[in-house]
C-alpha positions in Angstrom: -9.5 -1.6 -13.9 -5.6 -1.2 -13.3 -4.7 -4.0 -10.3 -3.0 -2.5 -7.3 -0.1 -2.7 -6.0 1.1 -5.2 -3.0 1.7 -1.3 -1.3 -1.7 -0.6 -2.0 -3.3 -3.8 -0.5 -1.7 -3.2 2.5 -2.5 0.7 2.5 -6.0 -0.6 1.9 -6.3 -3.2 4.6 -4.5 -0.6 7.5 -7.4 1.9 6.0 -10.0 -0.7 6.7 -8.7 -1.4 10.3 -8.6 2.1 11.1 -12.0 2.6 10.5 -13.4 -0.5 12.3 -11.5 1.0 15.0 -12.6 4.3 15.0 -16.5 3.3 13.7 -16.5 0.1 15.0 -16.8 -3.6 13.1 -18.2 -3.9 9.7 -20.8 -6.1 8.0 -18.6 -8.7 7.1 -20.2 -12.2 6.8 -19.8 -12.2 3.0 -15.9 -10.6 3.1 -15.1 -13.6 5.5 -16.8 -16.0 3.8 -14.6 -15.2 0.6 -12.0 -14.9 2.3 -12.3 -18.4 3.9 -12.9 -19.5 1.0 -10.2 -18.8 -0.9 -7.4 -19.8 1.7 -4.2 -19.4 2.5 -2.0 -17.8 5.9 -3.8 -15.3 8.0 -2.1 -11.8 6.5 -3.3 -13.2 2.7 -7.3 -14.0 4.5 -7.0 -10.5 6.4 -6.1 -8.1 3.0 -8.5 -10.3 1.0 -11.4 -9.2 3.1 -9.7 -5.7 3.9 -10.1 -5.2 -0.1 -13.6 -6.8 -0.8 -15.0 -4.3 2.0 -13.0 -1.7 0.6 -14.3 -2.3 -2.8 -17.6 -2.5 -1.4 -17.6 0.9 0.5 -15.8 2.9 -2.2 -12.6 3.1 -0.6 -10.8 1.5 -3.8 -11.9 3.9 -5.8 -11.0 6.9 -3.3 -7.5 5.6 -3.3 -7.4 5.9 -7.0 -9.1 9.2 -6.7 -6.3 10.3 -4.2 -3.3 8.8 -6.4 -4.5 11.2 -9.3 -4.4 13.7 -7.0 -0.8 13.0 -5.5 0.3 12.5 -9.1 -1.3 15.9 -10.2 0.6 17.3 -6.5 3.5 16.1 -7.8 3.2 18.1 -11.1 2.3 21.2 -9.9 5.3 21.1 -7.5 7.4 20.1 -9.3 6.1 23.0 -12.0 7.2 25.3 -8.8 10.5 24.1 -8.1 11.8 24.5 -11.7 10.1 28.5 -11.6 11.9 28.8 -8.1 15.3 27.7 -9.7 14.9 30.2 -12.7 14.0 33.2 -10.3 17.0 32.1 -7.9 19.2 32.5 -11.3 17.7 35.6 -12.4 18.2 36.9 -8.3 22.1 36.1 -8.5 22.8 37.5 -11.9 20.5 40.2 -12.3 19.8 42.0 -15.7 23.6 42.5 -16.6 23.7 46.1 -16.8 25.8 46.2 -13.5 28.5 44.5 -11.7 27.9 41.0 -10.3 29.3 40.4 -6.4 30.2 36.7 -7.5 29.8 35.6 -4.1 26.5 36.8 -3.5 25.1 35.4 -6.7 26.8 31.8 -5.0 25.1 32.6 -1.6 21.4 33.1 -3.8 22.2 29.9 -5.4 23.4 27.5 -2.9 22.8 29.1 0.8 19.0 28.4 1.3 19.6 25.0 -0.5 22.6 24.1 2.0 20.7 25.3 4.9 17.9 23.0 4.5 19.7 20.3 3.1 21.5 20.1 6.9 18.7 20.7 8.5 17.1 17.8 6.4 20.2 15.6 7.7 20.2 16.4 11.4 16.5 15.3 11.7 16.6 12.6 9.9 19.5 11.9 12.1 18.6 12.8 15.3 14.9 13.0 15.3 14.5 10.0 13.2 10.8 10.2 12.3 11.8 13.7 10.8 8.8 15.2 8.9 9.2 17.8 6.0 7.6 20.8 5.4 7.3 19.6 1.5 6.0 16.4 2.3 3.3 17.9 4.5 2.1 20.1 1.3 2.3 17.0 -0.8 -0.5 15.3 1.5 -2.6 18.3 1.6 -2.9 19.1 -1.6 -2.9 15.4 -2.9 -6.0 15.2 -0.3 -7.4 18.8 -2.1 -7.1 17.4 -5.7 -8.3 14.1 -4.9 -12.1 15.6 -4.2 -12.8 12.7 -2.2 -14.2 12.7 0.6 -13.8 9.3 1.5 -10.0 9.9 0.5 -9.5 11.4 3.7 -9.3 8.4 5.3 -6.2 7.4 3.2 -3.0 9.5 4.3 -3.3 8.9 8.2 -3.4 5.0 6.9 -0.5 5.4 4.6 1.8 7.2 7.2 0.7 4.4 10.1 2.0 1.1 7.7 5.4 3.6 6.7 6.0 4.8 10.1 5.8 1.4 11.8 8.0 -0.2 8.6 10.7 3.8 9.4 9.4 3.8 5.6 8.4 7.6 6.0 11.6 9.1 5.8 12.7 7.8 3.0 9.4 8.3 1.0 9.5 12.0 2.2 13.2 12.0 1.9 13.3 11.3 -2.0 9.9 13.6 -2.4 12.0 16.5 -1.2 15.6 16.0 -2.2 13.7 15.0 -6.0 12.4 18.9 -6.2 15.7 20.5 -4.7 17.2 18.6 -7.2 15.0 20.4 -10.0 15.0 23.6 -8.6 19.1 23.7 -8.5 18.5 21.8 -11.9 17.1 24.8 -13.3 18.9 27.6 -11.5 21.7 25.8 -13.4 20.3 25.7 -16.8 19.4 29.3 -16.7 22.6 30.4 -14.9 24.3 29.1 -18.2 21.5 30.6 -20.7 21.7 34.4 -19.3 25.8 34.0 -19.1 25.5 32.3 -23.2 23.3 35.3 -23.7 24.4 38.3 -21.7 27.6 39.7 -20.4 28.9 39.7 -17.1 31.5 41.3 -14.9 31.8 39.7 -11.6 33.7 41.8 -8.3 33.8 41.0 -4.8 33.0 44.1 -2.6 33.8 44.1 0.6 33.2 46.8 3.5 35.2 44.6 6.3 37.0 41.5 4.2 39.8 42.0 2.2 40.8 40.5 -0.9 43.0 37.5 1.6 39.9 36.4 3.1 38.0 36.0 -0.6 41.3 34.3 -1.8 41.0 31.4 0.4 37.5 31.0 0.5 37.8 30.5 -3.3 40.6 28.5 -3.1 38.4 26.5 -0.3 35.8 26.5 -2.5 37.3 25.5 -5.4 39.0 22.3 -3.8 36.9 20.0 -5.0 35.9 21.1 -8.5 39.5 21.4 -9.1 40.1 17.7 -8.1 37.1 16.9 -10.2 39.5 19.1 -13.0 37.2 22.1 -13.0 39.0 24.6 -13.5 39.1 27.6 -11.3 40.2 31.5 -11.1 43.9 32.1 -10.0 44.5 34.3 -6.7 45.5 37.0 -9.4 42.6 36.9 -10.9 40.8 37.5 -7.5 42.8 40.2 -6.5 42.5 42.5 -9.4 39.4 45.3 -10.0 37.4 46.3 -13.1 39.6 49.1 -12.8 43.1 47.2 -13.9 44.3 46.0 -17.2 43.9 42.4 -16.8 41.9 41.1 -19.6 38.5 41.5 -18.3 37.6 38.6 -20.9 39.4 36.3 -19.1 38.3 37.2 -16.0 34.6 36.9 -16.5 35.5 33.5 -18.4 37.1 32.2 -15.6 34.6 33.5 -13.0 31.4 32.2 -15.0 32.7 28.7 -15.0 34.0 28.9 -11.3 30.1 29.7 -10.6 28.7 26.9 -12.8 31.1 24.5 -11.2 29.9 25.3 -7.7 26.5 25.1 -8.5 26.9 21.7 -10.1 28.8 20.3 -7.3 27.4 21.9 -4.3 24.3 22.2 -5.1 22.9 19.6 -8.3 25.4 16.1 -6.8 24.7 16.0 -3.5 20.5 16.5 -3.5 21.2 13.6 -6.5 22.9 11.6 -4.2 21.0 11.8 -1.4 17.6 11.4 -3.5 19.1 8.2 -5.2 20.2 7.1 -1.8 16.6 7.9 -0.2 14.6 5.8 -3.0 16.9 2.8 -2.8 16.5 2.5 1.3 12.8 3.1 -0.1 12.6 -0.1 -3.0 14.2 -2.0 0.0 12.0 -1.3 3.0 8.7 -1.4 0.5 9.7 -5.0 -0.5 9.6 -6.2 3.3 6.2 -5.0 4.2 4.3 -6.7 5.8 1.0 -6.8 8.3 1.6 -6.8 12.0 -0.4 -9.5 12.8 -0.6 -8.1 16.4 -2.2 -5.2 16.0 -5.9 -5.5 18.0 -7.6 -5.0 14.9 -6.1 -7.7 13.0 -5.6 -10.1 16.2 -9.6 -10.0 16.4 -9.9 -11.4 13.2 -7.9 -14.6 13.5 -11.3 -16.6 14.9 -13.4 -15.5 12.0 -11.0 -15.9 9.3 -8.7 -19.5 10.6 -12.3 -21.7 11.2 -11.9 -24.7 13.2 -12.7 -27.0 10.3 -9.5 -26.2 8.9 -7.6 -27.9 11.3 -9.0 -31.0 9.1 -6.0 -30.1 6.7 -7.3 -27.1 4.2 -3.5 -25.9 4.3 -1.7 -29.0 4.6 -1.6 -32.2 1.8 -4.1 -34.6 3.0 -4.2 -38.5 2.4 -7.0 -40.0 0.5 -8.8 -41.1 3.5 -9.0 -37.5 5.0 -13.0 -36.9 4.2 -14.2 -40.3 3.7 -17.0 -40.6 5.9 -17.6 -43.5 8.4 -20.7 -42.6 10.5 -20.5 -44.2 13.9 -24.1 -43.1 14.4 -26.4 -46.1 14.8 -30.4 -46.3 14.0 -31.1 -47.2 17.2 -29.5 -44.3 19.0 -30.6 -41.3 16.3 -33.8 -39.5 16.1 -35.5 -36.6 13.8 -34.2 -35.3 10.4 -32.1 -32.0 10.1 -31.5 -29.5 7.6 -28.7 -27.3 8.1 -27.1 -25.1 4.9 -23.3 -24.3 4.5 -22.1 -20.4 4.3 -25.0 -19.2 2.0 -25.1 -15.5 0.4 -27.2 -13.4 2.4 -29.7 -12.5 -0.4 -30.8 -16.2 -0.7 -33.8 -16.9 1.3 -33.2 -19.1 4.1 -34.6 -21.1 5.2 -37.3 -23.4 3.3 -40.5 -24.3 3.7 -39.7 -27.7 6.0 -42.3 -30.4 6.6 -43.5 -31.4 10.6 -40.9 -32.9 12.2 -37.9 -31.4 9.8 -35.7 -29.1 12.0 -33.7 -26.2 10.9 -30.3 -25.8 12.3 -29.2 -23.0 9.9 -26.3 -21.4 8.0 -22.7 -22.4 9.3 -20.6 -19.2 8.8 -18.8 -18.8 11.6 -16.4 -21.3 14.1 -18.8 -20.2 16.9 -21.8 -22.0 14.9 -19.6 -24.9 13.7 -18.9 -25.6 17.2 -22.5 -25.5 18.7 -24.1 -27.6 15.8 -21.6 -30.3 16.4 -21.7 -30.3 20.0 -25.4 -30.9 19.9 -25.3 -33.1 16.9 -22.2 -35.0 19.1 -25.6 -35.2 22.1 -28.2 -35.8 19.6 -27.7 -37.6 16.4 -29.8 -36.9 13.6 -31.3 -40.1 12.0 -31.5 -37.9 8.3 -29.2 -34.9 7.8 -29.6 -33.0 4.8 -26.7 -30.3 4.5 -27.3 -27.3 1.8 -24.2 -26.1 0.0 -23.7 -23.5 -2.8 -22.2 -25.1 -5.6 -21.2 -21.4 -6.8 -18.6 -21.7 -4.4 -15.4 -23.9 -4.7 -15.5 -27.4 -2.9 -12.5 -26.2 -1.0 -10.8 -28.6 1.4 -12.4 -26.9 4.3 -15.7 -26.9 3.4 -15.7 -30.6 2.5 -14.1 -31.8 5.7 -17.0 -30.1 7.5 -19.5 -31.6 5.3 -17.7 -35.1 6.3 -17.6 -34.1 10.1 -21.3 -33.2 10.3 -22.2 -36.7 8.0 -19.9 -38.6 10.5 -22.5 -37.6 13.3 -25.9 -38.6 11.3 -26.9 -42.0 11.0 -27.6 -41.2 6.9 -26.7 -38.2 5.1 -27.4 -36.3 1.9 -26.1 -33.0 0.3 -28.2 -30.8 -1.3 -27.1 -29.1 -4.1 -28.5 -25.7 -4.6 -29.9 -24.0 -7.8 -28.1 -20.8 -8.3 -30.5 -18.0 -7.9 -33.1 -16.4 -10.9 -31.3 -14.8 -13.8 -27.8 -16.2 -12.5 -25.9 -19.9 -14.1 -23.9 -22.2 -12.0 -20.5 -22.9 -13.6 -20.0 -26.5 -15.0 -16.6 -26.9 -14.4 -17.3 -25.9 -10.3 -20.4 -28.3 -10.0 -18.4 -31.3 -12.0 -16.0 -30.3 -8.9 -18.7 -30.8 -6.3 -19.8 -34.0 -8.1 -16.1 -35.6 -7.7 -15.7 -34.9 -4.5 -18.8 -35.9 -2.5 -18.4 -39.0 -4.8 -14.8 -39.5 -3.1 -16.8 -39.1 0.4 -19.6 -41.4 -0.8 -22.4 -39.1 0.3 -25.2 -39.0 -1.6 -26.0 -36.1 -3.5 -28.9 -33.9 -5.4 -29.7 -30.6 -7.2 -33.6 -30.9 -5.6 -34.5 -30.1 -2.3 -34.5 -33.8 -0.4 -37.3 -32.5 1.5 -39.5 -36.2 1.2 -36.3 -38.3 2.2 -35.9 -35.9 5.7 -39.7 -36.7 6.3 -40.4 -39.7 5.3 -37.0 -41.7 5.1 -37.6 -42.2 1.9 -37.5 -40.3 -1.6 
C-alpha cells in the first residue's frame, strides 16, 4: 500500500470534517482512542483519527481511486492539447499548394493563445480566486474516471484546504499554462515538419493596410527575437510580391524562420515561464499547510482528543516521581471493591461476571468519564480497586498517570492485565513494557481476573 502524502492527510482529514458536518459525527470511540494513544499536538491527534475513519469507511481507497483518475485526466488532456497544436499548424500553413498570408498563419498560432493567456492574468490578478475553464474539466472528468462514488466527496475537500491556503490558483495555474505549453509545443514542432517537408510562399494581402503598416508591425514584432539574435526579414523583403524578381528562396527562408521565432517566443517562453513560476509559488504554499485548528469541526474535537489526564505530563519530560503512587486513602474511611477497565476495544465483552458486593464503574474513554469516576471516587473511596487495562496497547504516559490517579484514591489497588482476545497474541516486548512500569508505580499486578481479592480482601 503506497503511503500518502502530508497533502493527502490533510485532504483526508478536511474530507472527514466535511462529512461529520454535513452527516453529522461519526462512530469514533476507537479512532480517538488511537489517536490518544499515540500522542502528540492536537493537528497530529485530529489527522490521525481523520485517517483511521477514513480508512475505515473507504474513503482512502476512493482517494486513490480518484488520483488514477486525475492522472488518467491528465493524459487524455494532455493527448488533446498536443492534437490541438498540430491542427492549429496545419490551420496556418494549409496544404502548400497556395500562397500563405504570413500573418494570418501568426494570428492561428498565437491569437487564441495570447487572448487567454491575459485573460488568465487579469483574473488571477484582479479576481484573485480566478477559476479556469481547464481546471474545471480536470475535476470532472478526474471525478468520471475515478468510478467512485465515494470519490465525490473528495474535490469540494481538496478545493476548501487550497482555497483557504490561495493554493488553488497556482495548482490550476500550472495545470493550464502546462497544456498551453504543449499545445504551442506541438504547433511548433509541426510548423517546422510541414515547412522541412513542403514549400511555402508567404504574402501579406491587404484590402485596407498597406505594405507601411505590415513593415512596422514586423519590425515590432521582430524586436525581440532580433535582440535574442533571431534573425528577421528586411523591410525589402516585406515590400516586395510573388510577382518581382527577388529571390523568392530567400524570401520564404527568411519568412519561415521569422514565423518559427514568433511562435517560440510569443507563444512556447512565456506559458513556460508562467507554468514554472505557478508550480514554484505551488511547492512553497504546499510546504506551509497546515489545519486551521479553528474550524468548528476541528475545535469540537479538542475535548475528546487532549484528555485531562494528560495534563499529568504525556507531552512534557516528567521526573521519576511523576506516577509513583501514595494513596492517602485510609481503611477506616473506604468501603466496597470496584472494578473499572481502561479504554477497551469495543468487541471485548464488558463487563465480567462480578461477585455480590463488586461494583462496576466501567470503561474510561473519554475526559467526561475520567472526571465523574474521580469525583465520586474523590466522595467515596474504594477500599479494593481493580483497574482493567489492555496490554495490547502501549503503557503511554497518559494512561499510566491515570492508572496512578485512580490508585491514589483507593485504599489498595491492583491492575489487571488482560488476555488478548481468542485467536489473537499479546506482543512480549509491550507487556515486558507494562510489567516495568506498574513495577516503577509499585502497584501490584496480574494477567487473571483479581476477582477473589475485590470480594474477599484476599487472593
Amino acid at each position: 500500500m503506497t503511503e500518502l502524502t502530508p497533502l493527502q492527510n490533510l485532504w483526508l482529514t478536511e474530507a472527514v470534517r466535511l462529512r461529520e458536518e454535513h452527516a453529522g459525527p461519526l462512530d469514533d470511540l476507537e479512532a480517538n482512542r488511537l489517536a490518544r494513544a499515540a500522542g502528540g499536538d492536537l493537528a497530529g491527534r485530529i489527522q490521525r483519527r481523520a485517517l483511521w475513519l477514513a480508512e475505515r469507511d473507504g474513503l482512502t481507497a476512493a482517494l486513490r481511486h480518484w488520483l488514477q483518475g486525475a492522472r488518467l485526466a491528465v493524459l487524455l488532456m494532455a493527448a488533446l492539447a498536443c492534437i490541438t497544436g498540430a491542427g492549429m499548424a496545419f490551420s496556418a500553413l494549409g496544404n502548400g499548394l497556395g500562397p500563405v498570408n504570413i500573418f494570418w498563419a501568426l494570428g492561428t498560432l498565437l491569437g487564441l493563445n495570447l487572448i487567454l493567456l491575459l485573460s488568465w492574468a487579469v483574473g488571477l490578478v484582479f479576481a484573485g480566486e480566478h477559476g479556469a475553464a481547464l481546471g474545471r474539466l480536470w475535476l470532472w472528468l478526474s471525478e468520471k474516471l475515478a468510478r467512485d462514488a465515494k470519490a465525490a466527496q473528495l474535490p469540494p475537500a481538496l478545493m476548501l484546504l487550497l482555497q483557504r491556503h490561495r493554493l488553488n490558483r497556482w495548482a490550476i495555474g500550472t495545470l493550464v499554462n502546462g497544456l498551453w505549453l504543449l499545445i504551442m509545443l506541438s504547433a511548433l514542432i509541426m510548423l517546422v515538419l510541414l515547412m522541412a517537408t513542403r514549400q511555402y510562399d508567404f504574402i501579406w494581402e491587404s484590402t485596407l493596410l498597406g505594405a507601411d503598416f505590415f513593415a512596422a508591425l514586423t519590425d515590432a514584432l521582430t524586436a525581440v527575437p532580433h535582440a535574442l539574435g533571431w534573425s528577421a526579414p528586411r523591410v525589402d523583403m516585406i515590400r516586395v510580391g510573388l510577382d518581382s524578381d527577388y529571390n523568392r528562396a530567400l524570401v520564404r527562408q527568411a519568412w519561415a524562420i521569422w514565423l518559427v521565432g514568433a511562435v517560440l517566443i510569443y507563444g512556447v517562453l512565456p506559458r513556460l515561464i508562467l507554468m514554472l513560476l505557478c508550480r514554484w509559488r505551488w511547492n512553497r504554499g504546499r510546504a506551509r499547510l497546515h489545519l486551521d485548528l479553528n474550524l468548528p469541526g476541528y475545535a469540537q474535537l479538542r475535548e475528546r482528543l487532549m484528555p485531562s489526564s494528560e495534563r499529568l505530563g504525556i507531552n512534557d519530560a516528567a521526573p521519576e516521581h511523576l506516577h509513583r503512587v501514595e494513596s492517602a486513602v485510609g481503611a477506616e474511611v473506604s468501603e466496597g471493591a470496584l472494578l473499572v477497565a481502561i479504554e477497551l476495544d469495543e468487541q471485548r465483552p464488558w463487563p465480567p461476571a462480578l461477585p455480590k458486593g463488586v461494583s462496576d464503574a466501567g470503561i474510561l474513554d473519554s475526559r467526561e468519564s475520567r472526571h465523574r469516576l474521580l469525583e465520586q471516587l474523590t466522595r467515596f473511596p474504594p477500599a479494593r480497586l481493580a483497574i482493567a487495562c489492555d496490554p495490547r496497547r502501549s503503557p503511554d504516559r497518559g494512561s499510566l498517570a491515570l492508572v496512578a490517579e485512580l490508585a491514589r484514591n483507593a485504599a489498595a489497588t491492583r491492575v489487571w492485565l488482560l488476555q488478548a482476545p481468542q485467536g489473537q497474541a499479546l506482543d512480549a516486548e509491550r507487556l515486558g513494557d507494562w510489567h516495568v512500569a506498574l513495577q516503577r508505580l509499585e502497584l501490584p499486578f496480574a494477567d487473571c481476573a483479581p476477582m477473589g481479592w475485590l470480594e474477599n480482601g484476599h487472593d
